[in-house]
N, C-alpha and C positions, 0 to 999 in steps of 0.2 A: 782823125783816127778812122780806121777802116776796118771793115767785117765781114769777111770772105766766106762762105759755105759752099761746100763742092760735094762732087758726087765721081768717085771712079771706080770703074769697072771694066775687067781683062777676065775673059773665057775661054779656054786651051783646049782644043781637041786634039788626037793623034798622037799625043807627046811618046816618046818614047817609054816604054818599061820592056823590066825582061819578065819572062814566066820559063816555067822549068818543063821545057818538050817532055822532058822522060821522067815527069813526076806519076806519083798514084792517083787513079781515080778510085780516088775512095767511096764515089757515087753508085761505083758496082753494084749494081739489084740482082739478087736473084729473086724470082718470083715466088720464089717459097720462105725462103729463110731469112730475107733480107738482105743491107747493105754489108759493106768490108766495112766502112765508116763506123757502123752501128754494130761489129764484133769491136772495134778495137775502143768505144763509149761505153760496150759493155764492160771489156775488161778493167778498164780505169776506173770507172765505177767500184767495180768488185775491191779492187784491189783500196781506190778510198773510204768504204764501207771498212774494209778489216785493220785501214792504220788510222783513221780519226782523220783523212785526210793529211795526215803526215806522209809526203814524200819522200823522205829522207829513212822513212820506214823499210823500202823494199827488202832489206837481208830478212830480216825478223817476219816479215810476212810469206815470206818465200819458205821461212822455215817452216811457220803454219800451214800452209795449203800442200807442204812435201809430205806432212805429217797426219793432215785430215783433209784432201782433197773436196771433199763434200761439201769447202766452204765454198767453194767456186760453183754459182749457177749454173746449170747447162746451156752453153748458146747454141742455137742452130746451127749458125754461118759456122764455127770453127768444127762442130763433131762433122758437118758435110765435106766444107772444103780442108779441112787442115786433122782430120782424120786419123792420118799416120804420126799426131803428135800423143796419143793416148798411149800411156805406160812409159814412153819415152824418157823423162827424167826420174818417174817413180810410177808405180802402179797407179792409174788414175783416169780421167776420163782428158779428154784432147781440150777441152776448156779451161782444166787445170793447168793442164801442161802448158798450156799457149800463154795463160797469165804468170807461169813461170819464169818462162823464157822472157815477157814482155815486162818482167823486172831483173831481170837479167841483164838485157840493154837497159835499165835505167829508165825505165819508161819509155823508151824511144819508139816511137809507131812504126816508124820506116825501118827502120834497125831491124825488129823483131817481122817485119813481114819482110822483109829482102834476105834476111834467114830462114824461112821457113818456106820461103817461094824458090828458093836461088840454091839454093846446097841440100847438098844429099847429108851432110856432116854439120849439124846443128848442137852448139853448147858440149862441143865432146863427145854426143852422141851422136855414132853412123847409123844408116840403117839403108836397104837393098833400093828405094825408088824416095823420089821427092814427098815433103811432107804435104803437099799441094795435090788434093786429087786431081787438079788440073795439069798438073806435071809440072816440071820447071819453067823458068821464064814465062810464066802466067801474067805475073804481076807488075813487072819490072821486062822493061826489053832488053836480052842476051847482052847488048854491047855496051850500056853503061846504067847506073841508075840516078844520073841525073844529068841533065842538059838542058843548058840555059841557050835561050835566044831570045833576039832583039826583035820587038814587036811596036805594033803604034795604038796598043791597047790603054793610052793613058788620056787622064782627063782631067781638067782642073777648073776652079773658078774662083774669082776674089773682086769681093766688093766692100767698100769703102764709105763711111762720110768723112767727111772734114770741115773744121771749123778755126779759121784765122783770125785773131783780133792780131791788129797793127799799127802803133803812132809812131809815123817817123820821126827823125832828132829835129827837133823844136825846143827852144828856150833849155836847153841843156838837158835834153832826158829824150830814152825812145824806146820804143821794145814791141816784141812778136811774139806770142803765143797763141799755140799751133797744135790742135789737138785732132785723133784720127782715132776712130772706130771701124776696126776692120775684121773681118772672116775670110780667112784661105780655107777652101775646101779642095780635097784632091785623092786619087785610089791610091797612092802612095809614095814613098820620097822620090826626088826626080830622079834623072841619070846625073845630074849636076851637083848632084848634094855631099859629093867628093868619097862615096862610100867605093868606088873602083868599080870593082866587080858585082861587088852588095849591092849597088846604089840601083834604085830603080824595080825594086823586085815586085810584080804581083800575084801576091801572096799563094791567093788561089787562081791557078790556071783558068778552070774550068768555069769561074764565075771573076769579072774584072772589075766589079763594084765592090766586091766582099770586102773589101779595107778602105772602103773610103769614110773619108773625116777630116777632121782638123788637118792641116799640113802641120812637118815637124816643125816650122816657121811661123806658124801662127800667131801674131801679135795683135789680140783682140784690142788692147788700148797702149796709145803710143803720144806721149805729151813730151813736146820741146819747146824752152821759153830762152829768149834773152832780153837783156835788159845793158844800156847804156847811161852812165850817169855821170852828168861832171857837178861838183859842188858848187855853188851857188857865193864862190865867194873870188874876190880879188876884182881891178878894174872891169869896170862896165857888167859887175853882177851885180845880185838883188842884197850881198853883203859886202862891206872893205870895197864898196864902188870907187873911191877916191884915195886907197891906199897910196902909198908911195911905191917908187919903183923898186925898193930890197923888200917891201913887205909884199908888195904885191908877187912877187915872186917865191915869199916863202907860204902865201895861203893861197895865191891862184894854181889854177893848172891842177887841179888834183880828179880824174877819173876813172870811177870805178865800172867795170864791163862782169856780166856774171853772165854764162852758158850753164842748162841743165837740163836736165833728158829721161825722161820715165817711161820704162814699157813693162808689162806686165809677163807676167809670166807665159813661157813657150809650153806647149804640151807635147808629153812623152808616152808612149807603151812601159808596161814592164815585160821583161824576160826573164824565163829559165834556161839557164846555160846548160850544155850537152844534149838534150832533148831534140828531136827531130821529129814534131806529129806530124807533117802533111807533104813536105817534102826534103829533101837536102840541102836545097836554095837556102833555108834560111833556118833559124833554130825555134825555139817555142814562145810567142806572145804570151803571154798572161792575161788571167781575167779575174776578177776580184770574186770571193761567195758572199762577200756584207759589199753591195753596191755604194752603199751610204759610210763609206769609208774616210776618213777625214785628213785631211795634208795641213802639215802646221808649217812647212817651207822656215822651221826657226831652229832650236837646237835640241838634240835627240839625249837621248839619259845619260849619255857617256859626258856631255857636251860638247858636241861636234854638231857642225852646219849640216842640215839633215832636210830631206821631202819631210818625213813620219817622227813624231816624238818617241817612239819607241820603234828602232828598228825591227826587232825579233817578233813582239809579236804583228807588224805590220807583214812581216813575211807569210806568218801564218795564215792570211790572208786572201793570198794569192794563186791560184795553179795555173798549171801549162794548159793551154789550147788544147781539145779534142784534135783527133785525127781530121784530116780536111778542111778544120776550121783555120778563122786566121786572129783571134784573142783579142782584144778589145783596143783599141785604137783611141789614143789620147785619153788613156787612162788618169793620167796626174798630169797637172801643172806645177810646174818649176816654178822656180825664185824668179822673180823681178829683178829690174834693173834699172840702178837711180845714181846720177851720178850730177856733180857740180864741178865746174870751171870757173876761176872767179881769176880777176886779174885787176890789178893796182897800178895808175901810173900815173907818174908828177914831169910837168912839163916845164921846164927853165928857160923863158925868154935871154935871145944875146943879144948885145948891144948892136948886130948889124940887122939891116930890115930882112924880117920874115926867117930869119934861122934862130934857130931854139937847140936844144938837148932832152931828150926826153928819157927819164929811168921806168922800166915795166918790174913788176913782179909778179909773176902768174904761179897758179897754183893748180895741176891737175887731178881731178879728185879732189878736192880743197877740205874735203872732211873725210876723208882716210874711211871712206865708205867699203866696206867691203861685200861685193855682188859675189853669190858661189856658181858656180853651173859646174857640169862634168858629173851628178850624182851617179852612183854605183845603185843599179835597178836589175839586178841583178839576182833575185827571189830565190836563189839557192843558195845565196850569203846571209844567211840572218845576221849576223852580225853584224855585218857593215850595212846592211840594206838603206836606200835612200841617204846614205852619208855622201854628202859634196866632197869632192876629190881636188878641185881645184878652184883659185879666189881670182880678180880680178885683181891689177897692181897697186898699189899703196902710193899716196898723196906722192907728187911729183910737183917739184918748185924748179924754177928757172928766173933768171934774173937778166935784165939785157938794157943798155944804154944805145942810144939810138940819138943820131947826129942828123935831124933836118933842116935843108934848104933849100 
């Protein structure tokens, strides 16, 4: 028997990702009043302050601050630069109006500033010059407000132990177990990761670290065993060593082979669908308000395969990224994955030297295990939230007789 420990290690620089040329720098400082980043943190704030943090709030809040504008703070950055939004939906000051319109878009950061920067005709209301005291195409360049190109701003890194125990076949038995402790770290999914277009994104232009973490690949622990066994009976075994030639043939020959494979669970983000804080490229990461959030990866109240025992309130949970941010990265770990191969087979000596008949029965999956992945993370579906979508296939049997000589 043999005891293998290793050690490997792969460090990537250059890789490809895209970043979005004609995204926002939401880093904008004015030296007086602040960031853009820190108008559109303040709005979101405001606007979770007056619904409990319910998203799903905006009409009802919208109705409030049309009603008693006073509930909206006054921000610097929007009475300076976005000025000409005051009275525009109602009598009120340009902070109100701005967090009106920025639940008008549904919270969308870019949505609600590529409106107020880019048209004269914002929400049905016209009015003689841009809402931007900087004038139009301030914010956004004239020809498009988003463009993607191919950069070599990516990076990765993956290291490894591993630990082999091994007996080969000796005296009728053999087997390998093979166990690996590993970490991908990376700024974000590759160009390879089959997403098209999507694939490759990072996140924040402006900074190419800002998403790095786990890879969506990350298989911290990964155990595969098999094992070879023939029974210990019929001529020239430690049982029925002296049978006769019909008996030896109905208790020799019989071996059993078992393959099984464990890996842990991959890690994922959550998102909020429709949302766009930071650019177009891509829609809103999530980020959890109770950090010490709990994943049961078992079955949710409906009873359905689930991340969270309770979808609804696991959504409550969760909100979209700040403007310029990129939302928390490998937030949950998914289900694991365990699976058994097990196969059966009796071998029939014939009467001419060295040919036989051999019958297999193999079993895929052999215990009808079912592995979920595909979950709906999705924080604007309470409903379904963290519900698995699809299961891996159900036990598969095959049978095969096999003629050697």
């Amino acid at each position: 028997m043999t005891i293998e420990v290793g050690y490997q290690g792969r460090f990537s620089h250059s890789l490809l990702m895209q970043i979005d040329q004609g995204g926002v720098n939401w880093n904008f400082k004015d030296p007086v009043v602040g960031t853009l980043g820190g108008l559109q943190k303040s709005m979101r704030n405001t606007f979770f302050a007056l619904s409990g943090n319910n998203i799903n709030a905006a009409a009802a809040v919208q109705k409030q601050v049309a009603a008693n504008p006073s509930l909206v703070p006054g921000n610097a950055f929007a009475e300076k630069y976005f000025g000409g939004l005051a009275n525009l939906f109602f009598p009120g000051s340009a902070s109100a109006n701005y967090l009106y319109l920025l639940m008008d878009n549904g919270l969308s950061d870019t949505d609600t500033l590529n409106q107020a920067d880019r048209l004269k005709t914002v929400g049905g209301k016209s009015f003689p010059n841009c809402v931007s005291i900087t004038v139009c195409w301030s914010f956004y360049a004239p020809q498009q407000s988003s463009l993607n190109v191919w950069t070599n701003t990516g990076a990765a890194s993956f290291n490894s132990a591993t630990i082999t125990v091994r007996r080969p076949f000796s005296k009728g038995f053999s087997f390998d177990f093979n166990y690996t402790l590993s970490h991908s770290i990376d700024r974000g999914g590759g160009a390879e990761s089959g997403y098209g277009s999507y694939g490759g994104l990072t996140l924040d232009p402006y900074d190419h670290r800002a998403f790095r973490g786990s890879s969506d690949f990350d298989a911290r622990h990964y155990i595969n065993a098999n094992v070879l066994y023939e029974l210990p009976m019929g001529k020239g075994k430690m049982l029925l060593n002296s049978a006769s030639g019909l008996v030896d043939n109905l208790v020799g020959g019989w071996q059993l082979s078992l393959i099984s494979r464990y890996r842990s669970g991959l890690p994922s983000a959550i998102f909020y669908n429709g949302i766009w804080p930071t650019n177009f490229s891509f829609g809103a990461v999530a980020y959890p308000i109770n950090p010490s959030f709990s994943v049961s990866n078992g079955f949710d109240k409906a009873g359905n395969p689930s991340v969270f025992a309770d979808p609804a309130s696991a959504s409550n949970n969760w909100l979209p990224m700040y403007a310029g941010e990129v939302g928390t990265r490998a937030a949950v770990r998914l289900a694991g994955t365990i699976n058994f191969d097990i196969a059966v087979a009796k071998s029939f000596k014939l009467p001419f030297e060295g040919h036989r008949i051999q019958f297999r029965a193999e079993a895929f999956n052999a215990f009808n295990h079912a592995d979920f992945y595909n979950p709906n993370l999705d924080a604007s579906s309470p409903s379904t939230f963290g519900e698995y979508t699809q299961a891996t296939p159900p036990r598969v049997m095959q049978f095969a007789l096999r003629y050697q000589f």
